[in-house]
C-alpha positions as CSV (number, residue, x, y, z in Angstrom):
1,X,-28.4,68.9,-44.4
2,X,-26.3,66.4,-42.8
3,X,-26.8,62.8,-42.3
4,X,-26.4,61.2,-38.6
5,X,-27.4,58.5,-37.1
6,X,-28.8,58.6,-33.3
7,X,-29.0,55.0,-30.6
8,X,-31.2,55.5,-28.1
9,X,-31.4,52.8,-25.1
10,X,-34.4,52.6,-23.1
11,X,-35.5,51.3,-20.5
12,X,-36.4,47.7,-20.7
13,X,-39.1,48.0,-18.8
14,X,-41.1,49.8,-20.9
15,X,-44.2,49.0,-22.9
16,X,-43.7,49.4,-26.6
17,X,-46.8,51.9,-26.9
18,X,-45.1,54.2,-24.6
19,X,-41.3,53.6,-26.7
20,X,-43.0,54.1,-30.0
21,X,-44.8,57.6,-28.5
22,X,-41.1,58.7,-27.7
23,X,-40.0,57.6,-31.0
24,X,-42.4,59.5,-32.4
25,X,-41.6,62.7,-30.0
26,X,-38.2,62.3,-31.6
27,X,-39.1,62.0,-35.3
28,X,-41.7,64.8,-35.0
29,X,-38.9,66.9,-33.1
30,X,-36.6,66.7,-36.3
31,X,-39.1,67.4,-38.7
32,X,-39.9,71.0,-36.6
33,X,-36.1,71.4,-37.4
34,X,-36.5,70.9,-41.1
35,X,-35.1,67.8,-40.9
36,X,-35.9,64.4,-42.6
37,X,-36.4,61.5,-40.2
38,X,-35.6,58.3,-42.1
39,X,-35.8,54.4,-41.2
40,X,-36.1,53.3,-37.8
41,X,-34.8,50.2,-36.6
42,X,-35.9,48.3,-33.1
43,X,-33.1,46.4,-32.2
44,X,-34.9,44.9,-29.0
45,X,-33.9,44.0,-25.6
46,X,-30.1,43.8,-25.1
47,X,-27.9,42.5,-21.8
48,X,-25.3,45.8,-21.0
49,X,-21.7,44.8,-20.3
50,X,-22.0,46.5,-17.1
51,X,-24.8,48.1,-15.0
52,X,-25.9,51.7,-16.2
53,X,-28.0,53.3,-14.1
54,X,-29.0,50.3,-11.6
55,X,-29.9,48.5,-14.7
56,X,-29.5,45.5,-16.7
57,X,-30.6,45.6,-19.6
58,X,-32.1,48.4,-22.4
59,X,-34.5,48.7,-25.3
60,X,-32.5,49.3,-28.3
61,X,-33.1,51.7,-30.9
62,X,-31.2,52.6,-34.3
63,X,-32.9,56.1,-35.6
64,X,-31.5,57.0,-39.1
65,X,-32.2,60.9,-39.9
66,X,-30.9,64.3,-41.9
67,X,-31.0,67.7,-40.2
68,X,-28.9,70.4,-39.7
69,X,-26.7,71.1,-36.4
70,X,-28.9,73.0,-34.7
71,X,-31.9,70.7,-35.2
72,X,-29.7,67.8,-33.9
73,X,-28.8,70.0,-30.6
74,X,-32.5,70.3,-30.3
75,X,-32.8,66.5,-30.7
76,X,-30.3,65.9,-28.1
77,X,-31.9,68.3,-25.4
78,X,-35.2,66.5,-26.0
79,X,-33.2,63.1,-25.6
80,X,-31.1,64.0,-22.2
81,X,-34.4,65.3,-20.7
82,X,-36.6,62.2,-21.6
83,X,-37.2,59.8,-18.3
84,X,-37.6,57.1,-20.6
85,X,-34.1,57.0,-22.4
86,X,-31.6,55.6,-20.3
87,X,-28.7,56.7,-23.2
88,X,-28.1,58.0,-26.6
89,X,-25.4,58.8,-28.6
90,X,-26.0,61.0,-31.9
91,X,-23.1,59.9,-34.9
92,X,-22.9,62.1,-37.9
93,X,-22.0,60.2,-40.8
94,X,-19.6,60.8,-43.5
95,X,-21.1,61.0,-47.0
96,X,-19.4,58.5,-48.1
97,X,-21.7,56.1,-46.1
98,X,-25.0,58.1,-45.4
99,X,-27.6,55.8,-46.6
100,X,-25.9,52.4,-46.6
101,X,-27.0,50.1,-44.0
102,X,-24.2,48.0,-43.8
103,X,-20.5,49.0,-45.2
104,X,-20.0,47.1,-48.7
105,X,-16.5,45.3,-48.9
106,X,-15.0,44.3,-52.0
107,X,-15.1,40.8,-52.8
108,X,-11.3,38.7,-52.1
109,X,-10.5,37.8,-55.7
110,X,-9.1,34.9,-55.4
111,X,-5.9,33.7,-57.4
112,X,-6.5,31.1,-60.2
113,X,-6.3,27.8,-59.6
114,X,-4.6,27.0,-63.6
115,X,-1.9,29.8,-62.5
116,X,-0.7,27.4,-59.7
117,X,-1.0,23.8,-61.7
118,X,1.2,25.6,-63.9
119,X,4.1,26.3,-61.6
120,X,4.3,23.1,-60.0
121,X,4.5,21.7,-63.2
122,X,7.4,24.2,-64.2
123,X,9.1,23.0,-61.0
124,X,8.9,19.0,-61.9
């Protein structure tokens, strides 16, 4: 199984019962697949950059998840026939960062502040 990550906008208009019924659609629609739905997160309301679709602004939603390709073309069927998603884009992750929420970055180290009292006083 493969690791992805799926953002699905909806419309902002919507009541959250009837989001977290398609949210649920979509979970229940990779688990058919033999996939493994995993953490959900509801970004909220968001302002687009442009119109999309005579619209605003969208509901967004970050749904993490493992499946196999052809469980993640079902999802995507499911997704681009849905009247309430406005868009979605399905990612598949590299391993390297399936599972992280955020990238880690290695701390600066930072140079030693005796190494540089030393060379100024060399230089006096």
């Amino acid at each position: 199984m493969r690791p992805y990550e799926v953002v699905i906008i909806f419309d902002a208009g919507l009541e959250e019962e009837v989001i977290g019924t398609v949210l649920e659609r979509v979970a229940e629609t990779i688990r058919s697949r033999g996939g493994n739905p995993g953490r959900t997160e509801r970004w909220g309301r968001r302002r687009f950059a442009y119109e999309v679709d005579h619209r605003q602004e969208g509901y967004y939603v970050l749904q993490e998840m493992t499946a196999e390709p052809a469980g993640v073309a079902e999802l995507d069927r499911v997704l681009f026939l849905a009247d309430e998603v406005v868009r979605h884009k399905i990612i598949r992750l590299p391993e390297s960062v399936a599972g992280r929420s955020r990238p880690v970055v290695p701390p600066v180290e930072e140079a030693p502040v005796v190494a540089e009292a030393a060379v100024q006083s060399e230089r006096s």
